[in-house]
VOVO-925085 format. One line per field, with one value per residue: residue number from 1; chain; x, y, z of N, C-alpha, C in turn. Coordinates in Angstrom, 3 decimals, always signed. Example, Ala and Ser with C-alpha at 12.3 -4.5 7.8 and 13.67 -1.06 7.14 Angstrom:
# residues 2
i (1, 2)
ch (A, A)
n_u (+13.190, +12.850)
n_v (-5.690, -2.250)
n_w (+7.800, +7.080)
ca_u (+12.300, +13.670)
ca_v (-4.500, -1.060)
ca_w (+7.800, +7.140)
c_u (+13.200, +12.900)
c_v (-3.300, +0.030)
c_w (+7.800, +7.870)
# end
This chain:
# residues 148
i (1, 2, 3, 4, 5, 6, 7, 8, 9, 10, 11, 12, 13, 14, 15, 16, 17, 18, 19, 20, 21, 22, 23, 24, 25, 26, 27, 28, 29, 30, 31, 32, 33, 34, 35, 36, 37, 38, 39, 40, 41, 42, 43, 44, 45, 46, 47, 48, 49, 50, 51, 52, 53, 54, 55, 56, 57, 58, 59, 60, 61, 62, 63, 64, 65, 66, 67, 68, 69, 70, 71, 72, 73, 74, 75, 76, 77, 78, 79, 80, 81, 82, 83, 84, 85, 86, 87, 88, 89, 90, 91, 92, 93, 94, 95, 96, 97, 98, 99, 100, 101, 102, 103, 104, 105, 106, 107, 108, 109, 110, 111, 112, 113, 114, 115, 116, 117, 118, 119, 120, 121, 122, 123, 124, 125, 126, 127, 128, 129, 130, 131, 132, 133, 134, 135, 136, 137, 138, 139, 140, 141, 142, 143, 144, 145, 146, 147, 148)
ch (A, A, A, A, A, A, A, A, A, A, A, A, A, A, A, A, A, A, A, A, A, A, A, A, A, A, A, A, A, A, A, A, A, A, A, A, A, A, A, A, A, A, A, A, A, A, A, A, A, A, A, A, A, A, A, A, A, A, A, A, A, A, A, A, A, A, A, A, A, A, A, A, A, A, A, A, A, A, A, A, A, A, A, A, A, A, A, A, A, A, A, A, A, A, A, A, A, A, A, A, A, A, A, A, A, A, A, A, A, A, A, A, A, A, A, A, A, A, A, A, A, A, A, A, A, A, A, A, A, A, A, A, A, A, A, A, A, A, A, A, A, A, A, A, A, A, A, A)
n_u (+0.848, +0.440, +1.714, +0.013, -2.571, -3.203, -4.025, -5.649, -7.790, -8.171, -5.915, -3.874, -1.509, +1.681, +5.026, +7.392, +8.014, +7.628, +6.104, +3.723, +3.656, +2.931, +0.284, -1.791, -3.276, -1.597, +0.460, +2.582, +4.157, +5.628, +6.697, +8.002, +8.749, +7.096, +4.440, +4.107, +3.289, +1.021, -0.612, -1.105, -2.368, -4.443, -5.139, -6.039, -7.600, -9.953, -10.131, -10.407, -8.988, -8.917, -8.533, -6.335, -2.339, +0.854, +3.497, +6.748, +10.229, +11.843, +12.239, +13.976, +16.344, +19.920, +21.592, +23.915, +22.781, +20.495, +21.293, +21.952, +19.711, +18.342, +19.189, +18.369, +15.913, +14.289, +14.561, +12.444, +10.195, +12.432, +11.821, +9.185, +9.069, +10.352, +8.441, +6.049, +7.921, +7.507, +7.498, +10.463, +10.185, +8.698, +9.704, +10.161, +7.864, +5.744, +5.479, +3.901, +2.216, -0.741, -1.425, -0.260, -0.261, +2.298, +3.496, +3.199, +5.007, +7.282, +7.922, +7.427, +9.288, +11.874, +11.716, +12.148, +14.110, +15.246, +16.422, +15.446, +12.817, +8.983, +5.780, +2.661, -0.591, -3.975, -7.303, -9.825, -13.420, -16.723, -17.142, -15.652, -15.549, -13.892, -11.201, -9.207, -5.587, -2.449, +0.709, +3.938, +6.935, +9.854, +12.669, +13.956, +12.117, +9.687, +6.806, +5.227, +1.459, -0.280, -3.424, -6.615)
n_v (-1.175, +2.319, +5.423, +7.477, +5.840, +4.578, +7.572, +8.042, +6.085, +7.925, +8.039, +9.459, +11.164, +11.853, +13.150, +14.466, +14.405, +16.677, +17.951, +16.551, +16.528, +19.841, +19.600, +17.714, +15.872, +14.525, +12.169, +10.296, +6.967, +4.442, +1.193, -2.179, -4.462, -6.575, -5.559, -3.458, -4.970, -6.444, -4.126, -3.322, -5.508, -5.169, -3.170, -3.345, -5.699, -4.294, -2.142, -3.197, -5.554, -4.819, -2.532, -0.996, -0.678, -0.618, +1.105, +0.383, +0.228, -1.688, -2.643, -0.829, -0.799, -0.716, -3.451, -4.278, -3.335, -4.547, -7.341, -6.697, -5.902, -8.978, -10.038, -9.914, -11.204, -13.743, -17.309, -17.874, -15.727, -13.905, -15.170, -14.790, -12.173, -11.821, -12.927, -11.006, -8.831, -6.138, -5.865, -5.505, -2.809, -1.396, -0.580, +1.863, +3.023, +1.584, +0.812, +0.848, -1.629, -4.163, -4.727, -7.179, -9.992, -11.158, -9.562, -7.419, -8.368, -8.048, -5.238, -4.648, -5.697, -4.767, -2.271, -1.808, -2.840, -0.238, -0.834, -0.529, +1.901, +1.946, +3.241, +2.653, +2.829, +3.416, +3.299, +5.033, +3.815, +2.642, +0.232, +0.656, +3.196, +4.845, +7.008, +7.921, +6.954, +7.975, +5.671, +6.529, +4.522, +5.425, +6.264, +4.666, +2.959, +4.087, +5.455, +7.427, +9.229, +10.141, +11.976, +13.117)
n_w (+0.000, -1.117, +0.724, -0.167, -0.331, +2.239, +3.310, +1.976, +3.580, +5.501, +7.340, +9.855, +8.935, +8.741, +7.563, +9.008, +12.776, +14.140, +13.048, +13.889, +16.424, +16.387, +15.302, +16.165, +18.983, +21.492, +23.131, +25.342, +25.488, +27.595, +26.827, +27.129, +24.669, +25.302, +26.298, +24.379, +22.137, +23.122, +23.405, +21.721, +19.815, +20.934, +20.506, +17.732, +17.645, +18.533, +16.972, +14.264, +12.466, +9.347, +9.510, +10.103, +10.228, +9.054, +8.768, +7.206, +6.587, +6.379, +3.983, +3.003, +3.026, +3.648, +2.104, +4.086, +6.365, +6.353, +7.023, +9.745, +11.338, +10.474, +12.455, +14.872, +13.849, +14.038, +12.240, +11.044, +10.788, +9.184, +6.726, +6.255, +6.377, +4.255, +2.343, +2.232, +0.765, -1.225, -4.632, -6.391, -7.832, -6.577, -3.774, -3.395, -2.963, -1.951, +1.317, +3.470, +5.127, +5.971, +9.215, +10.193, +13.300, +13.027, +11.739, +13.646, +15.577, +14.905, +14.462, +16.706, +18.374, +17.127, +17.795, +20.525, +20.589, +19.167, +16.482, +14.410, +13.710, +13.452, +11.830, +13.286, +12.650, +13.243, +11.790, +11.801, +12.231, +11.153, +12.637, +15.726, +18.413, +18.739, +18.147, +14.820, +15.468, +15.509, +15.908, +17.099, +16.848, +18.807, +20.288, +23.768, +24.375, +23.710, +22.815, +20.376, +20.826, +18.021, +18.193, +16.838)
ca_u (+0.000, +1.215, +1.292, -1.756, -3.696, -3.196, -4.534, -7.493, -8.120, -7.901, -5.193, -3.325, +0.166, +2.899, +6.518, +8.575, +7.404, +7.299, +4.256, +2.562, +3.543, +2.018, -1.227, -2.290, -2.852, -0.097, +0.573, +4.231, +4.021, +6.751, +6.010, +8.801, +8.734, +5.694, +3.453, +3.669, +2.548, -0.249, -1.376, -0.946, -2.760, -5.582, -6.075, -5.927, -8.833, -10.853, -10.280, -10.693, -7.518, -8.847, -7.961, -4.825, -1.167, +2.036, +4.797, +7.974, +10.934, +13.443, +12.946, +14.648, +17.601, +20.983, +22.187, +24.532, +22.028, +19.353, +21.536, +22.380, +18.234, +17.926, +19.850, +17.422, +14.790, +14.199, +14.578, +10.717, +10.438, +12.746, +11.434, +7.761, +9.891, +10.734, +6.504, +5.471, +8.259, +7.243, +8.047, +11.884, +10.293, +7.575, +9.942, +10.054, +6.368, +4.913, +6.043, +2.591, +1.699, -1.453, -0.760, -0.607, +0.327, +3.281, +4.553, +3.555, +5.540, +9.021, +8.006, +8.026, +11.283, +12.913, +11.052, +12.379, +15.558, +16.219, +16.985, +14.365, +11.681, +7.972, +4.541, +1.459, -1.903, -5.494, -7.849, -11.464, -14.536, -17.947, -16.870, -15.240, -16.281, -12.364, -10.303, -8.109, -4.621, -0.954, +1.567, +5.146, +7.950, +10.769, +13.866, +13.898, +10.513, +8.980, +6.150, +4.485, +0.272, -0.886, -4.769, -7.633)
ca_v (+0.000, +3.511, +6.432, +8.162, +5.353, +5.197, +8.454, +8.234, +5.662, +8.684, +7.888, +10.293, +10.612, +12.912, +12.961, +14.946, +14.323, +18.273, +18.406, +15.649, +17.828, +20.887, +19.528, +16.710, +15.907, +13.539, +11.297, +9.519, +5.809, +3.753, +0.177, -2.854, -5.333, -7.472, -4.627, -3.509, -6.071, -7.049, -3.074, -3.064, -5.852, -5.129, -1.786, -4.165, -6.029, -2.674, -1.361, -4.542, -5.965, -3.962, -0.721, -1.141, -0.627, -0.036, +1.970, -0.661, +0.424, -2.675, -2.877, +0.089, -0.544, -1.369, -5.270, -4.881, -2.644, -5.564, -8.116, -6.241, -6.290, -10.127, -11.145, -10.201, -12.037, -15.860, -17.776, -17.733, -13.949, -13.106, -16.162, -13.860, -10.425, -12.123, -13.195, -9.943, -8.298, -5.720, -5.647, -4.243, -1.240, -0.834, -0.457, +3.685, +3.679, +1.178, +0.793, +0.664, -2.773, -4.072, -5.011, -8.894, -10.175, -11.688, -8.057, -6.645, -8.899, -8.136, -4.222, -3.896, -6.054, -3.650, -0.566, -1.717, -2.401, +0.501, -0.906, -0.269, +2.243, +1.943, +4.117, +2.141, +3.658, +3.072, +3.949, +5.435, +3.341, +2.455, -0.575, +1.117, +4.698, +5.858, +8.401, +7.633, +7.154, +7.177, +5.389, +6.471, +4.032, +6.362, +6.045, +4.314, +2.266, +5.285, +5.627, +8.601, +8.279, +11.518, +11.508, +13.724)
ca_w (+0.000, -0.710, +1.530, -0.333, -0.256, +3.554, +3.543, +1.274, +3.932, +6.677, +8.465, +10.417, +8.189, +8.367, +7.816, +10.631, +14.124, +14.272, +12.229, +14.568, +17.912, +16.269, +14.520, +17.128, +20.146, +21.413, +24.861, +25.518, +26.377, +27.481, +26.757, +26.439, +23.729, +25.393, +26.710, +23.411, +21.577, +23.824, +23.422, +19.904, +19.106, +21.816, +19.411, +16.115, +18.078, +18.706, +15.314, +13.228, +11.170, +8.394, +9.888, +11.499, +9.144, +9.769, +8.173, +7.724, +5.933, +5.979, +2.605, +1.909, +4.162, +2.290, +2.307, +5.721, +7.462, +6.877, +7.750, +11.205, +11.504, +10.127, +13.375, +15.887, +13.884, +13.812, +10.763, +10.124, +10.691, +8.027, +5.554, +6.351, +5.373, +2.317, +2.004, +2.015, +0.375, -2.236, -6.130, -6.191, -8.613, -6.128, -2.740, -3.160, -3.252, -0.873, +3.023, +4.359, +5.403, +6.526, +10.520, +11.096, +13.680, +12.628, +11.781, +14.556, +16.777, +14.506, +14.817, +18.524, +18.808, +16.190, +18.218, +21.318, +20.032, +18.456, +15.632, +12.859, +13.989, +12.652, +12.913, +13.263, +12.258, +13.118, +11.110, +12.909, +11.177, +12.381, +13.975, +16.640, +18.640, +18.984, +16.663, +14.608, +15.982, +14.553, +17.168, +16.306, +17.404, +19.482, +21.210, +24.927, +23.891, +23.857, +21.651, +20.647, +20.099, +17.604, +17.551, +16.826)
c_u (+0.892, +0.973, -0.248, -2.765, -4.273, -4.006, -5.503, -8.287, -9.046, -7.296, -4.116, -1.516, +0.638, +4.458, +7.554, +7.513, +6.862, +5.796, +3.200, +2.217, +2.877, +0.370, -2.220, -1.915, -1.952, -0.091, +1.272, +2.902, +4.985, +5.911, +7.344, +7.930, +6.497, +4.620, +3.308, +3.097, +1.327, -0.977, -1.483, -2.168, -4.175, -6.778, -6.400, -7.016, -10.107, -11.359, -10.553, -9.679, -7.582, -8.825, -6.922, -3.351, -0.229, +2.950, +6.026, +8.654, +12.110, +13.301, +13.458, +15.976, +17.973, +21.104, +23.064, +23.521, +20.718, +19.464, +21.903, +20.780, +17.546, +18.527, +19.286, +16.275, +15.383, +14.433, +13.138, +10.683, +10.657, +12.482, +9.618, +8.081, +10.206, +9.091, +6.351, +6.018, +7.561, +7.900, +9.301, +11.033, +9.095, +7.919, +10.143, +8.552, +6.024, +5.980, +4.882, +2.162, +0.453, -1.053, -1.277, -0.529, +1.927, +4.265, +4.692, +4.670, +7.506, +8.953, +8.188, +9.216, +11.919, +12.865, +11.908, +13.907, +16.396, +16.544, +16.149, +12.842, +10.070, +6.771, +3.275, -0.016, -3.498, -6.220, -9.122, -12.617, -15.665, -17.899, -16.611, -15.458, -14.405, -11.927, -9.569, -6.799, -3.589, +0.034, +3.182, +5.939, +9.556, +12.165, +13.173, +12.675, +9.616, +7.342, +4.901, +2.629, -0.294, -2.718, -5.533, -7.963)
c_v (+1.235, +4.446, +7.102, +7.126, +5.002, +6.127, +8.932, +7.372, +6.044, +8.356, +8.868, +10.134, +11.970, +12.716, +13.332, +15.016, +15.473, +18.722, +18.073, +16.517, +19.126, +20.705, +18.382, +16.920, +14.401, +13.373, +10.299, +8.358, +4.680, +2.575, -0.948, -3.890, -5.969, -6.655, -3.864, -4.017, -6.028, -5.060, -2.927, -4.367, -5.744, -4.315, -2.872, -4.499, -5.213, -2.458, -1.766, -4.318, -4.998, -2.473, -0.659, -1.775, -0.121, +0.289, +0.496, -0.746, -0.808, -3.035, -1.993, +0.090, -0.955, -2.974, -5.638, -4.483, -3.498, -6.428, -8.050, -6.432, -8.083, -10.971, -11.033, -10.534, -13.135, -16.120, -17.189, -16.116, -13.558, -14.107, -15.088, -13.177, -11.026, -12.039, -12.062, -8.828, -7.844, -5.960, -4.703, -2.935, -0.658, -0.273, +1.062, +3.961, +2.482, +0.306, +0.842, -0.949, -3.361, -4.983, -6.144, -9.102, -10.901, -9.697, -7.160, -6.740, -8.409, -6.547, -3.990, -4.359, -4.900, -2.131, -0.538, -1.567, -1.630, +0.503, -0.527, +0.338, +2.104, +2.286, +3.320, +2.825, +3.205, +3.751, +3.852, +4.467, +3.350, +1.370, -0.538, +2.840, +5.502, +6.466, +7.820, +7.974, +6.882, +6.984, +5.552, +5.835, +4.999, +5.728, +5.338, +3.785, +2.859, +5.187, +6.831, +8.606, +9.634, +11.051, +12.856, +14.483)
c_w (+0.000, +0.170, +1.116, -0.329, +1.090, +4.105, +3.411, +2.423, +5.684, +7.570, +8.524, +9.882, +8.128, +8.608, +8.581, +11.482, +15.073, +14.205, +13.007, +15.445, +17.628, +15.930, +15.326, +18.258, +20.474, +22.980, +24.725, +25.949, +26.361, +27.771, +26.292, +25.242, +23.652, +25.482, +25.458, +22.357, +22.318, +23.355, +21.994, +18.970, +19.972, +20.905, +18.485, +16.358, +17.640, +17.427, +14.319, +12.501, +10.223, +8.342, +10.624, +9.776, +9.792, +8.557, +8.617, +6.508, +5.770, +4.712, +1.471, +2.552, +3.163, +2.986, +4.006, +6.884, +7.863, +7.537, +9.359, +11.515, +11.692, +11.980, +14.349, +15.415, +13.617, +12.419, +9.756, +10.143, +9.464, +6.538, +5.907, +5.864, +4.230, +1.644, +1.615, +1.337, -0.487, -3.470, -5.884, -6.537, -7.977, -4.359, -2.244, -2.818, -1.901, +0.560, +3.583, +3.838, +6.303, +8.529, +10.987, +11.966, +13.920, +12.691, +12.986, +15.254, +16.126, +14.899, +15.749, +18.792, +18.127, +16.978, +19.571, +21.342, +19.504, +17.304, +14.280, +13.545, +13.064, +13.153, +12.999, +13.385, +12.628, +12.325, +11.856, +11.897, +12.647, +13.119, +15.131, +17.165, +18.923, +17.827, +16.028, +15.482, +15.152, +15.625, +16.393, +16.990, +17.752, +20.117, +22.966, +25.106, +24.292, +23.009, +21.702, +19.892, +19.532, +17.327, +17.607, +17.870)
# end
């Protein structure tokens, strides 16, 4: 999925973290590995699978910078990151993935770790009475939640 289609979808997207802090409202939450997960997929619940995406750039990293990534996932993990890889001539354009659980669980390791940040999005529908939210993955398993 590309960014605008993300957006046609109304989800809360912007590119410096500046923009978020001025145009949303916003509330820190430190959360390790597990407590993220379990909150992440609690929302996914809430929001229904089909509104819930995540931003996930390792397939624009270079070849050593993935393999420094590939080593805090499992075998299966990165045989999944291969699954879902995009079309090489399509890896400038789409980084929005819809939010499995499978991905989630490599995003918060990477979030916690430091090593590969990623923003996760809800999208507001009538299934659910909450706002949209965009969760940005931070330094010190931080994560920042911009909503409505």
């Amino acid at each position: 999925m590309t960014v605008q289609q993300l957006t046609e979808k109304g989800a809360i997207y912007f590119d410096k973290i500046t923009t978020g802090l001025k145009e949303y409202a916003d509330v820190k939450l430190t959360m390790d590995e597990k407590r993220a997960y379990s909150h992440f997929k609690s929302l996914k619940k809430e929001y229904g699978a089909e509104n819930a995406f995540a931003d996930f750039y390792y397939f624009r990293l270079d070849y050593d910078a993935r393999e420094m990534v590939n080593e805090l996932l499992s075998p299966g993990e990165v045989e999944y990151l291969n699954l879902i890889a995009p079309m090489p001539e399509d890896v400038e354009e789409e980084i929005i993935f819809p939010l499995d659980d499978k991905l989630l669980q490599i995003i918060v390791r990477l979030n916690a770790a430091e090593m590969l940040f990623s923003t996760i999005y809800f999208v507001a529908s009538e299934r659910c009475d909450r706002v949209r939210t965009s969760w940005w993955g931070n330094y010190e398993k931080e994560y920042i939640c911009f909503k409505d």
